[in-house]
C-alpha positions in Angstrom: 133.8 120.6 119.7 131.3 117.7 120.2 132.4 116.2 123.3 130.9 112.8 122.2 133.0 112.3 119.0 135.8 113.8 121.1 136.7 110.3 122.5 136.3 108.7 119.2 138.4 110.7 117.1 140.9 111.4 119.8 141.5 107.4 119.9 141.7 108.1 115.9 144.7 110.0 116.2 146.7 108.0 119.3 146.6 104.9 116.9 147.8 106.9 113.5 150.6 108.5 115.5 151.5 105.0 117.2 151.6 103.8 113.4 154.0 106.6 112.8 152.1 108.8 110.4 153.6 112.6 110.1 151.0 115.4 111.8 150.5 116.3 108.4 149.0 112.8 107.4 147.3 112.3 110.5 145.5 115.8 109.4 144.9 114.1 106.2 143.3 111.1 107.6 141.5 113.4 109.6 140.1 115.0 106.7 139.1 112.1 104.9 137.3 110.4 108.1 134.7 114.0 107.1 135.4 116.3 109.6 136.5 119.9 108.7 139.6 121.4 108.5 139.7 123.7 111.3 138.0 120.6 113.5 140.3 118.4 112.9 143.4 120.8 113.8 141.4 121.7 116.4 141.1 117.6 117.7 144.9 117.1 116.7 145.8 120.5 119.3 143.4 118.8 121.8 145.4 115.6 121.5 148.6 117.6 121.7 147.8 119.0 124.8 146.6 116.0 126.4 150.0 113.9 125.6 151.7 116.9 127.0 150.0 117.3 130.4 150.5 113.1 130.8 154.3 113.2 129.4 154.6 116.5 131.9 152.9 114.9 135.0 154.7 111.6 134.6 158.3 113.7 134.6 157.1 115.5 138.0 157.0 112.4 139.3 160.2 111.2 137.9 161.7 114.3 139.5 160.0 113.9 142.8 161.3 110.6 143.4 164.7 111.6 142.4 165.2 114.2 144.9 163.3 111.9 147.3 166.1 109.6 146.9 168.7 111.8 146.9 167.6 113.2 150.5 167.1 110.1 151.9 171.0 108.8 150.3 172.3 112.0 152.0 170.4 111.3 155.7 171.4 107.7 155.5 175.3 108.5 154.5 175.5 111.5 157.5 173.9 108.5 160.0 176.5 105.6 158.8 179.0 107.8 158.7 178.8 109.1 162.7 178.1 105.3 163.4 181.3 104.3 161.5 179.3 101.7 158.9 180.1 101.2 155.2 178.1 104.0 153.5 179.1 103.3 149.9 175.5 102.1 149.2 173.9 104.8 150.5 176.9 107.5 149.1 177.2 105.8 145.5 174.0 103.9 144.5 170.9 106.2 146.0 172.7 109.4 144.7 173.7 107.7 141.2 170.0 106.5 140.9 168.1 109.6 142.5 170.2 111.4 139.8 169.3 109.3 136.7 165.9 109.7 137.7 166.0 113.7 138.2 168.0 113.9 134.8 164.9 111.2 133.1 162.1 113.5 134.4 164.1 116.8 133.5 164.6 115.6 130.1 161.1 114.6 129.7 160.2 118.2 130.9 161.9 119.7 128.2 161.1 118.0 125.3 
């Protein structure tokens, strides 16, 4: 690969796929730019794995958070409760929204 068309023509292909073009046009448009076949898969599996590794890294941190929350909604519920506070906050809302964000980065995991 030349690393100093890299740049160019992976900023090619984030703009075709934000216009919505299929993988096989964006190959197409690819081809038409000059570049040969097996280079341009080769930039659009580059690309690929790039979007993956953000999307991936982004839903570790979705899930880190989550159970981050969820920890700190269980220590806060076992201290209000010995104490003999209201611990609905802490028992409803930090577990419904350390959940929602464990689910988020799960899902985002997996596709």
């Amino acid at each position: 690969m030349d690393t100093a068309q890299l740049p160019d023509v992976l900023l090619r292909i984030n703009t075709l796929k934000q216009q919505g073009l299929s993988t096989e046009e964006i190959l197409q448009r690819l081809l038409e730019t000059g570049l040969s076949g097996d280079a341009a898969q080769r930039y659009f599996d580059e690309w690929k794995k790039i979007r993956n590794e953000k999307k991936r890294n982004a839903a570790f941190v979705y899930c880190g958070i989550g159970v981050f929350l969820l920890t700190t909604g269980f220590m806060f519920t076992v201290f209000l409760f010995t104490n003999n506070s209201n611990f609905n906050f802490a028992l409803y809302g930090l577990t419904i929204i350390g959940l929602i964000l464990v689910f988020k980065g799960l899902i985002d995991l997996m596709s």
